[in-house]
MARZADO-697741 format. One line per field, with one value per residue: x, y, z of N, C-alpha, C, O in turn; residue number from 1. Coordinates in steps of 0.02 Angstrom, whole numbers. Example, Ala and Ser with C-alpha at 12.3 -4.5 7.8 and 13.67 -1.06 7.14 Angstrom:
2
nu: c(660/642)
nv: c(-284/-112)
nw: c(390/354)
cau: c(615/684)
cav: c(-225/-53)
caw: c(390/357)
cu: c(660/645)
cv: c(-165/2)
cw: c(390/394)
ou: c(712/670)
ov: c(-166/57)
ow: c(423/402)
k: c(1/2)
***
This chain:
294
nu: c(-131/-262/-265/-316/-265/-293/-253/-248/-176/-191/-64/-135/-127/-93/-225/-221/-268/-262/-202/-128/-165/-228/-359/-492/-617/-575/-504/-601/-656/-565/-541/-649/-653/-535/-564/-686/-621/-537/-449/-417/-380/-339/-187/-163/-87/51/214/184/60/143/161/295/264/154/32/16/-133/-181/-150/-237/-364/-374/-363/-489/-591/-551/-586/-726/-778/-767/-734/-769/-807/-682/-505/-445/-272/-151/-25/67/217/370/511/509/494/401/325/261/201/99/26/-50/-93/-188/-253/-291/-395/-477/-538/-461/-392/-297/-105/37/197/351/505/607/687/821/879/940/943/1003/994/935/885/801/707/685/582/500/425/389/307/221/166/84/-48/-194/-215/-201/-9/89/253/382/479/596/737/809/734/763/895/927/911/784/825/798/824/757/647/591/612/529/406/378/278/126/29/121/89/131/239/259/371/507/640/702/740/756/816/807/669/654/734/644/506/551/599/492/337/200/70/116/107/168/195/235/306/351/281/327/352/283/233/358/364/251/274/349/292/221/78/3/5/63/21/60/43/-96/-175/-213/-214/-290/-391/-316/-222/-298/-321/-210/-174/-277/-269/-135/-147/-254/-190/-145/-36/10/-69/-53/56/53/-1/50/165/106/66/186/262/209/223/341/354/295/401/488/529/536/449/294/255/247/129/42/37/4/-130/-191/-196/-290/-399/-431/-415/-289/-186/-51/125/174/322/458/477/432/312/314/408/400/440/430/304/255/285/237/110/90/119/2/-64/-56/-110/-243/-296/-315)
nv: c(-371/-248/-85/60/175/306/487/584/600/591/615/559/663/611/617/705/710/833/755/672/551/442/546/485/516/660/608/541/657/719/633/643/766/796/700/772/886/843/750/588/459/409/406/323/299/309/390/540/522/486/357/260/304/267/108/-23/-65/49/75/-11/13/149/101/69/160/261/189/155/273/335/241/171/279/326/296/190/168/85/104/-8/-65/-83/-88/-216/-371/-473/-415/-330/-419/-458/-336/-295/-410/-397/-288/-292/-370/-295/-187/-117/-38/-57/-85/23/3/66/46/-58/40/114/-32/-29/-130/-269/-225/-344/-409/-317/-346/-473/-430/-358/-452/-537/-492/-435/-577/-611/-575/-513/-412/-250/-170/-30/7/112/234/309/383/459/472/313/274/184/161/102/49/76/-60/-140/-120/-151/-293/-309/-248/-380/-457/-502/-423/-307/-140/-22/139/253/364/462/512/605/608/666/587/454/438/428/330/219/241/199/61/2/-93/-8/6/17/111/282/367/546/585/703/839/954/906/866/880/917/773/688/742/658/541/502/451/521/596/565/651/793/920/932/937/1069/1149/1072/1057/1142/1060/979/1029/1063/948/890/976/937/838/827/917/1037/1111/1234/1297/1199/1219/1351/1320/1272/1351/1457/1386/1318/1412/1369/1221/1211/1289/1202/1083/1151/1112/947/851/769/899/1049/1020/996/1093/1196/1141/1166/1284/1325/1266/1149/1041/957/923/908/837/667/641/569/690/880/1016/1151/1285/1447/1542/1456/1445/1561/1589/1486/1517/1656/1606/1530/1653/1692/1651/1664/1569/1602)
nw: c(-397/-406/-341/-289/-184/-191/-215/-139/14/206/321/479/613/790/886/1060/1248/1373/1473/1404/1363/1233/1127/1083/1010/986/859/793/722/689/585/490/467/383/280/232/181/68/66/-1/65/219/330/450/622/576/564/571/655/773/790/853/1001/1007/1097/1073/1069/1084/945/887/919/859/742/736/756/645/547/572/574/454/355/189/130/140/81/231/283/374/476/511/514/600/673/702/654/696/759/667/589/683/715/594/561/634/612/488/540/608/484/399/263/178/231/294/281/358/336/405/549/651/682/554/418/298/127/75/202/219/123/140/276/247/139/206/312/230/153/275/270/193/125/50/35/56/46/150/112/204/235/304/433/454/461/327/166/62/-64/-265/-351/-228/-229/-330/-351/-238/-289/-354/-284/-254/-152/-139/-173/-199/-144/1/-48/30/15/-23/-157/-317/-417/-357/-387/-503/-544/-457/-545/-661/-657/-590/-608/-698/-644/-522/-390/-329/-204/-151/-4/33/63/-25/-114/-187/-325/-401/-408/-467/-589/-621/-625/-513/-394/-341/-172/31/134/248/266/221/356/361/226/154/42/-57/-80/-156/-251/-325/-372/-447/-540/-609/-644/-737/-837/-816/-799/-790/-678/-578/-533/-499/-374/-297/-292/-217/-107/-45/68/167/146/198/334/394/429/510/632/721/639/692/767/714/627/742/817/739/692/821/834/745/800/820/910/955/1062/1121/1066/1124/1248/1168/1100/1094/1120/988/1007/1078/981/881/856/832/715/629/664/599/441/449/445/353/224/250/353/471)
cau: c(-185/-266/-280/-303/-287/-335/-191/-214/-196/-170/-45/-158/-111/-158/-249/-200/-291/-195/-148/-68/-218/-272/-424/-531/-670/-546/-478/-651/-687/-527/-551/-719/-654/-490/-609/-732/-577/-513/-418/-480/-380/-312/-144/-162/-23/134/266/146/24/177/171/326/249/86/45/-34/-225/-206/-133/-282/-431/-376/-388/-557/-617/-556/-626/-806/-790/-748/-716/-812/-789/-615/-464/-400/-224/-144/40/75/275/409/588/524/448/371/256/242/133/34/-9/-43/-156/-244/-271/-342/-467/-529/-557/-421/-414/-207/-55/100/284/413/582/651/723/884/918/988/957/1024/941/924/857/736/659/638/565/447/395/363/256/154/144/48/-100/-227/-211/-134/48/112/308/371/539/628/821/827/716/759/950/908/874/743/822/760/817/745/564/584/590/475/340/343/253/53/-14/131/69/144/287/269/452/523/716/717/769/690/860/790/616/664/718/578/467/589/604/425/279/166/31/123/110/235/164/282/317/357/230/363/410/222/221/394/392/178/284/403/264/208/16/-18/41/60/18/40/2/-169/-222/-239/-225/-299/-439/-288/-173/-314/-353/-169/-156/-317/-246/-92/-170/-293/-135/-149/34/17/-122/-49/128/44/-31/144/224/66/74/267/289/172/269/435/375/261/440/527/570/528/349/216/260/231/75/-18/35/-51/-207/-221/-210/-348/-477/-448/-382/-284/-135/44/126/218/392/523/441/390/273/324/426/355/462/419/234/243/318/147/54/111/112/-68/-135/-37/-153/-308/-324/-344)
cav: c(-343/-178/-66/128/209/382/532/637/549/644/549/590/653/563/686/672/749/856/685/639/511/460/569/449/559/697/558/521/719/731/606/666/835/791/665/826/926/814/664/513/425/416/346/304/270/318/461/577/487/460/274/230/304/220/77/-97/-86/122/80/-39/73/210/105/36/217/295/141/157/349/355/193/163/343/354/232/192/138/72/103/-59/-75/-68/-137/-276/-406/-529/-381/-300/-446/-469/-292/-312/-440/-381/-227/-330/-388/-228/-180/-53/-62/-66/-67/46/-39/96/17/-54/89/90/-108/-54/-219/-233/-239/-419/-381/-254/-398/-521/-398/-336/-510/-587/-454/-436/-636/-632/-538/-529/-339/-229/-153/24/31/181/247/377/358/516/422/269/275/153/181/38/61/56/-119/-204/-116/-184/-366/-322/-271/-450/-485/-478/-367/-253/-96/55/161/311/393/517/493/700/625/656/544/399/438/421/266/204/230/167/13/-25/-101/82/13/23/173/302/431/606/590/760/891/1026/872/812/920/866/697/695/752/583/481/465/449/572/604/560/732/817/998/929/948/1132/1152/996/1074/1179/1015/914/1061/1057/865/866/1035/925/744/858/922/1105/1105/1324/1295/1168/1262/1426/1311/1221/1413/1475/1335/1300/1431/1306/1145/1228/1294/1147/1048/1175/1067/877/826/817/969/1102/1021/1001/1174/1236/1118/1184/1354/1342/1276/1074/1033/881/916/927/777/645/636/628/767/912/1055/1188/1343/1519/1554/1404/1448/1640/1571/1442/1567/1709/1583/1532/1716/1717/1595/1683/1519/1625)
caw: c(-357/-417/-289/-305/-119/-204/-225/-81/84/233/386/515/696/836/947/1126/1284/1408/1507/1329/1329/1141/1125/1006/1004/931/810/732/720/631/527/481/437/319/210/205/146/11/87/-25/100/286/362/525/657/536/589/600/717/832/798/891/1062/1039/1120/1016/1101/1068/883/859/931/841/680/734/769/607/505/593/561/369/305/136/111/105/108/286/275/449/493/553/502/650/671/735/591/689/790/643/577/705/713/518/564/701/598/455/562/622/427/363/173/189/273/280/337/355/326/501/605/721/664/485/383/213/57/83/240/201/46/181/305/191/123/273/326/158/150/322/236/107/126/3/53/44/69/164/135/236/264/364/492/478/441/292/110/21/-154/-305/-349/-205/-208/-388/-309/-203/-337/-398/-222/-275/-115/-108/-234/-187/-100/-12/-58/62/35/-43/-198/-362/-455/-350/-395/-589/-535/-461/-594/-738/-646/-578/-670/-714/-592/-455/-346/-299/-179/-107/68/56/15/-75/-186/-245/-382/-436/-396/-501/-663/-641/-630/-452/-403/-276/-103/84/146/315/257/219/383/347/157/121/-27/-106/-118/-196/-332/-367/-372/-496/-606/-630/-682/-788/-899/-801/-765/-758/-620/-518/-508/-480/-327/-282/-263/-172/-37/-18/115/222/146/236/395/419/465/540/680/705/631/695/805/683/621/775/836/673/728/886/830/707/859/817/1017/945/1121/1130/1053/1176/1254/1169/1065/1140/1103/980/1052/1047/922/798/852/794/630/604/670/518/373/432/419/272/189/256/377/537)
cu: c(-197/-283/-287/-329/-320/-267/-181/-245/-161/-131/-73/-139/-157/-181/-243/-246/-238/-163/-123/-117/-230/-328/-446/-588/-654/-531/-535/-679/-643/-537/-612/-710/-600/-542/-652/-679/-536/-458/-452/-453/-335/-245/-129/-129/51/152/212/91/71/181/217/324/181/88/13/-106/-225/-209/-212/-344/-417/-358/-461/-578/-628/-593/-736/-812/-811/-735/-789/-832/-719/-572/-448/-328/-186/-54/45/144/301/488/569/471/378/304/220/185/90/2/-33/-91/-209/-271/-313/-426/-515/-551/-533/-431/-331/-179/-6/161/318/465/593/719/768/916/976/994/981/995/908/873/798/688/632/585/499/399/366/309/187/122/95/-10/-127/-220/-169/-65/61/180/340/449/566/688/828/810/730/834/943/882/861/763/781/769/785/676/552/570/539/407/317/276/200/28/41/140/87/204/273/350/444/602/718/750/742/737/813/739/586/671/684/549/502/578/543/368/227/104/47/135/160/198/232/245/331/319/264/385/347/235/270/384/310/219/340/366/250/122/-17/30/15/61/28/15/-88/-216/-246/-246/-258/-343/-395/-250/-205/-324/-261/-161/-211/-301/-205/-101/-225/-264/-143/-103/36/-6/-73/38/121/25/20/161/170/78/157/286/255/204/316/388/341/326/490/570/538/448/357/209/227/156/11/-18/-5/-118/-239/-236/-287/-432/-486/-397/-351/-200/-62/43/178/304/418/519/415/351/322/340/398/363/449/335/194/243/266/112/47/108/30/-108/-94/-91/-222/-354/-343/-324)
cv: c(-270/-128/24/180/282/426/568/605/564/587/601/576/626/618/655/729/802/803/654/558/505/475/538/469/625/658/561/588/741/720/616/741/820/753/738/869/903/773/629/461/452/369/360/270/265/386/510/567/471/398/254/262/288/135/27/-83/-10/122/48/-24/124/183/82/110/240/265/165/238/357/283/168/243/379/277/236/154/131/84/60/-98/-33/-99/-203/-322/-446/-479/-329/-351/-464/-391/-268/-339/-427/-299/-236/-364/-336/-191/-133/-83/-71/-76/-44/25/7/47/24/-9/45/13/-103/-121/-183/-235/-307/-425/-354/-289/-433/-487/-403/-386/-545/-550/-471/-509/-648/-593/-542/-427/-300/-177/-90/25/96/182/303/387/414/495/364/256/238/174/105/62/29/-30/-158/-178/-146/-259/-370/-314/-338/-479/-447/-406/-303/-196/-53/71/236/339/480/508/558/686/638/593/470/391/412/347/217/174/213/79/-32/-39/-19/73/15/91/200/371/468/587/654/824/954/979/832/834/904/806/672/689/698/544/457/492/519/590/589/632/748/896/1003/916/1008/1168/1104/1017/1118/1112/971/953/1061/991/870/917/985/867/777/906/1010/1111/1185/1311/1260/1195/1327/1398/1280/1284/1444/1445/1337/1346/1376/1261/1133/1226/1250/1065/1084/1148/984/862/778/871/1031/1104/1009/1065/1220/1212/1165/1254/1371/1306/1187/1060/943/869/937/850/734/644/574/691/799/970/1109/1248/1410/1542/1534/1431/1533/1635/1565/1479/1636/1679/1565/1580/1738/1709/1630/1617/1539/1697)
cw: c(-378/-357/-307/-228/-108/-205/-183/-27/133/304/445/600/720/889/1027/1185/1321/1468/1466/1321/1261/1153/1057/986/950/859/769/691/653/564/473/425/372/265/180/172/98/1/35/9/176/315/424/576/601/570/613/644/769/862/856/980/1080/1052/1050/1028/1082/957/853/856/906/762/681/734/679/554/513/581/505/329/251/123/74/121/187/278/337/454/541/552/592/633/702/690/630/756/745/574/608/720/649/522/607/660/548/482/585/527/392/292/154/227/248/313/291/369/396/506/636/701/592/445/333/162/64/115/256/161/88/221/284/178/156/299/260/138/198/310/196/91/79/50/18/89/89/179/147/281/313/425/515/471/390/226/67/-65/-203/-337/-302/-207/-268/-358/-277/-217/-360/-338/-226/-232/-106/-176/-233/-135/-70/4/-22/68/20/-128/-267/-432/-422/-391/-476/-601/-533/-521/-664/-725/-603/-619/-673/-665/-543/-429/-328/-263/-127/-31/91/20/-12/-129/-211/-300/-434/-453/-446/-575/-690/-648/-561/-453/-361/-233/-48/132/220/316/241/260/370/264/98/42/-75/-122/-145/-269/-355/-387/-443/-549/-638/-693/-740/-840/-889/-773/-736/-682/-562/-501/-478/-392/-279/-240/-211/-88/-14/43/196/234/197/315/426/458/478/592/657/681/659/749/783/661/671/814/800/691/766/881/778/735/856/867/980/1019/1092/1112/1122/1160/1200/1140/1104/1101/1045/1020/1018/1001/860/812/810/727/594/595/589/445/383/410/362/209/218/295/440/526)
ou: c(-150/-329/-246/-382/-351/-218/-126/-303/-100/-158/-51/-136/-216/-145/-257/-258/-180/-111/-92/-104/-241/-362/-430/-614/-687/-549/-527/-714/-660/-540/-610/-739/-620/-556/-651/-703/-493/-426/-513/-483/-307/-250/-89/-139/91/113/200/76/47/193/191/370/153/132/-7/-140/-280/-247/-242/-380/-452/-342/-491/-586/-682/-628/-783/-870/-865/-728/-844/-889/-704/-589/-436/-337/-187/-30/33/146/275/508/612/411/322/255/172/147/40/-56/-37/-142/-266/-309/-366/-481/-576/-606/-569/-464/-319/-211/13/170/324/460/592/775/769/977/1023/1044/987/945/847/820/757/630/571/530/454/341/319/258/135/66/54/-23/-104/-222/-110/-85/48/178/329/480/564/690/859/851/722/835/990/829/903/726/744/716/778/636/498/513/502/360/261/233/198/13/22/183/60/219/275/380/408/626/748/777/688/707/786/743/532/640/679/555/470/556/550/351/242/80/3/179/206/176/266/187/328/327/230/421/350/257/256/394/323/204/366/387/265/100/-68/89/-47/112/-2/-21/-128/-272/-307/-287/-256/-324/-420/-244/-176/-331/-255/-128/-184/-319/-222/-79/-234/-301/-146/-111/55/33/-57/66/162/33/11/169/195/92/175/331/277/221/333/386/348/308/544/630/522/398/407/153/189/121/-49/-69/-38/-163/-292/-280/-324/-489/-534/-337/-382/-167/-38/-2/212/338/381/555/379/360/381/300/382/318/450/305/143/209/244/81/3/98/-8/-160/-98/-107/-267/-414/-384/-338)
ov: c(-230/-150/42/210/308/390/592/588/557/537/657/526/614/652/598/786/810/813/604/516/556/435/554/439/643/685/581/582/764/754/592/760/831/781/756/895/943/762/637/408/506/308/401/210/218/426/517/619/439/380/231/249/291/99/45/-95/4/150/75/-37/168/224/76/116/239/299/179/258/384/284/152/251/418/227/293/95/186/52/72/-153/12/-128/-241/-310/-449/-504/-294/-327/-487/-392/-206/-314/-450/-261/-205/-375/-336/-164/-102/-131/-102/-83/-65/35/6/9/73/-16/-15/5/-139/-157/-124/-269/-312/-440/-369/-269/-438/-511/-442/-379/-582/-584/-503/-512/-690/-567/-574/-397/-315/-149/-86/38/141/154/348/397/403/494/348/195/273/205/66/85/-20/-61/-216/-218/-175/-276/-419/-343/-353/-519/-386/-353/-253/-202/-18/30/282/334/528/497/584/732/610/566/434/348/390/310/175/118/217/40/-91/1/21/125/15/125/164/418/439/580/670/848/1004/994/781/789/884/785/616/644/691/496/399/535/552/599/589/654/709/924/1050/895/1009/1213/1099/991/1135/1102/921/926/1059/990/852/902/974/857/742/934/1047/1119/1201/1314/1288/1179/1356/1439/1272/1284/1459/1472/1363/1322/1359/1241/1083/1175/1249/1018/1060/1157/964/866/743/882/1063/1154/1011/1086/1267/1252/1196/1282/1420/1311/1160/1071/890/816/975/809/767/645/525/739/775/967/1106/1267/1423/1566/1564/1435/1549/1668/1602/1489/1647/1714/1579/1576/1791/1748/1603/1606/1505/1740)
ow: c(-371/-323/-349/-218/-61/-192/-172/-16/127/328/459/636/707/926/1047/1165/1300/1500/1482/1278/1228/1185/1000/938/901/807/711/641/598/513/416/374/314/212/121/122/79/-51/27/1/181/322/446/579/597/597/673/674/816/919/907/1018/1135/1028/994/978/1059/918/807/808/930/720/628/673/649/516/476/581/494/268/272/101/29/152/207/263/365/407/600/579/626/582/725/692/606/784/762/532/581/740/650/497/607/690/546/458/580/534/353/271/102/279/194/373/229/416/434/482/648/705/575/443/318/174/55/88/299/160/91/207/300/196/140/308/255/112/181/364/149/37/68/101/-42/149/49/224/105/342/365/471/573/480/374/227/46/-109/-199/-345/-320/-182/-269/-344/-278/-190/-380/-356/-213/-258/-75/-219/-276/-92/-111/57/-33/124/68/-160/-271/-479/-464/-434/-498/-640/-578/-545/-717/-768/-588/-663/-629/-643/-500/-455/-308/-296/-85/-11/151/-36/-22/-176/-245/-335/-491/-511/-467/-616/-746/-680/-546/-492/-372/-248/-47/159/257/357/245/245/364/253/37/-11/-128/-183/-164/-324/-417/-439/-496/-606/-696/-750/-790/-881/-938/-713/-680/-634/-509/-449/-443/-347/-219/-179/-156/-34/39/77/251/290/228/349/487/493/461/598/601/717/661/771/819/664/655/841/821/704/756/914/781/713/882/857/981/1021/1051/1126/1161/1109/1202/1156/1148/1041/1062/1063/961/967/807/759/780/687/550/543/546/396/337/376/331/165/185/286/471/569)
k: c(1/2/3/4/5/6/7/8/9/10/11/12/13/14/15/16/17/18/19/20/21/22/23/24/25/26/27/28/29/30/31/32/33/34/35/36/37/38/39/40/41/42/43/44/45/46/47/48/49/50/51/52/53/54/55/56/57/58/59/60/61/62/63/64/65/66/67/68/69/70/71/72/73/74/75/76/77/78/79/80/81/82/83/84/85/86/87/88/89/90/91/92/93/94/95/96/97/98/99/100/101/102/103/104/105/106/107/108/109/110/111/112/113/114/115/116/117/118/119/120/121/122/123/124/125/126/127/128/129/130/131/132/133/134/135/136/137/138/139/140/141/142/143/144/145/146/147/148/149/150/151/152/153/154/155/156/157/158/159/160/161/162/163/164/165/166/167/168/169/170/171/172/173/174/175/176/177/178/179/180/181/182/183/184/185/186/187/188/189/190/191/192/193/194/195/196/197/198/199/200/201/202/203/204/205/206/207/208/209/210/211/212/213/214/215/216/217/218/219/220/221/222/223/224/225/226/227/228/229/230/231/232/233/234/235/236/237/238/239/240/241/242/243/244/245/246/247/248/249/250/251/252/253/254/255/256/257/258/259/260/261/262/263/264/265/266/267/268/269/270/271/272/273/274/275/276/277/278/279/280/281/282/283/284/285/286/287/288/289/290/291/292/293/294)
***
């Protein structure tokens, strides 16, 4: 299956009111604005949307929203992976029917499967679809690391095309791409390691600094793939004080504190997360007027 979701693709918060309501009105505004700032795609309901405190009917109106906003503009890609397989295909399919152009399944949380585990998981999901598949691994979150042997297995499986890799490592990453066919996708999960992880052979990135830097991380993304390695390092060391204090504490804390400060009302995220403290907010606040963003 060829698929090309685009290189810079921003995991977009879910904007909440001050009754921690999903504001889907903010959602489509958002979405509206990252495509205008150089998203070529959107992932919607992963970590940073606060997937595991939305509900199914919020997860599914808030891919119908972003679809009817931007879709055929940009990719929409759905975060529709959980620990639990057999709700993570019907929210797979129910997401297919509203008209995303993907889906992302983070490696099941809290259960720990094993490699084995993780193949079936995976398979079973990606079998219940015509949709293409973006694997999402992040052992810090999920206690769990999807090694490189089994995403290998799991390339043989037509719709699933891509990983976004957030383990921190760039040894795995070598991996990876030694042991994957060259069309398959490897996008940074972590925006201080695109730039590395670009010169191993990965396609892009899963961005969260690109709610607010989004037009500097697509000119470094296109310096790099356009053989301007000076440029897009001069744009790497420029940004990186953002990369950092953008997870100072738990994301998406830091990045909707930065939102809110720059006039996009996307709330406080929900319990168990709580708001940024004055302290982490002074921080945001000083690297934004670093950047000449406020």
């Amino acid at each position: 299956m060829a698929v090309d979701f685009g290189r810079v693709l921003t995991a977009m918060v879910t904007p909440f009111g001050k009754d921690l309501a999903v504001d889907f009105q903010q959602a489509r505004k958002l979405a509206r604005f990252l495509v205008q700032s150089g998203s070529d795609g959107l992932v919607v309901c992963g970590t940073t949307g606060e997937s595991p405190t939305l509900t199914r009917d919020e997860k599914i109106e808030l891919f119908r929203v972003v679809v009817e906003e931007v879709g055929g503009q940009a990719t929409v890609i759905a975060g529709t992976g959980s620990y639990n397989t057999a709700e993570s295909i019907t929210l797979t399919q129910m997401a297919e029917k509203v008209g995303v152009d993907g889906v992302m399944l983070v490696a099941p949380y809290y259960n720990k499967p094993s490699q084995d585990g993780l193949y079936e998981h995976f398979k079973a999901v990606a079998n219940s679809t015509n949709l293409p598949v973006m694997l999402y691994n992040i052992p810090g979150r999920t206690g769990v690391n999807v090694l490189p042997a089994t995403v290998a297995r799991l390339a043989q499986i037509e719709n699933i095309v891509a990983i976004k890799e957030a383990s921190g490592s760039l040894d795995q990453v070598s991996e990876l791409r030694r042991s994957l066919p060259d069309d398959f996708a490897i996008y940074s999960g972590d925006d201080s390691l695109t730039l590395p992880m670009m010169a191993l052979g990965a396609r892009g990135v899963v961005s969260v600094c690109s709610h607010v830097v989004g037009p500097r991380i697509k000119e470094m993304v296109n310096a790099f793939t356009a053989g301007n390695t000076t440029l897009a390092t001069q744009i790497h060391l420029e940004l990186f004080p953002v990369f950092k204090t953008m997870f100072i504490t738990t994301s998406p804390v830091p990045i909707k504190a930065a939102l809110n400060l720059l006039g996009y009302q996307v709330g406080a995220p929900r319990l168990p997360l709580v708001e940024a403290t004055a302290q982490e907010k002074e921080i945001i606040k000083n690297v934004l007027a670093s950047l000449k963003l406020i």
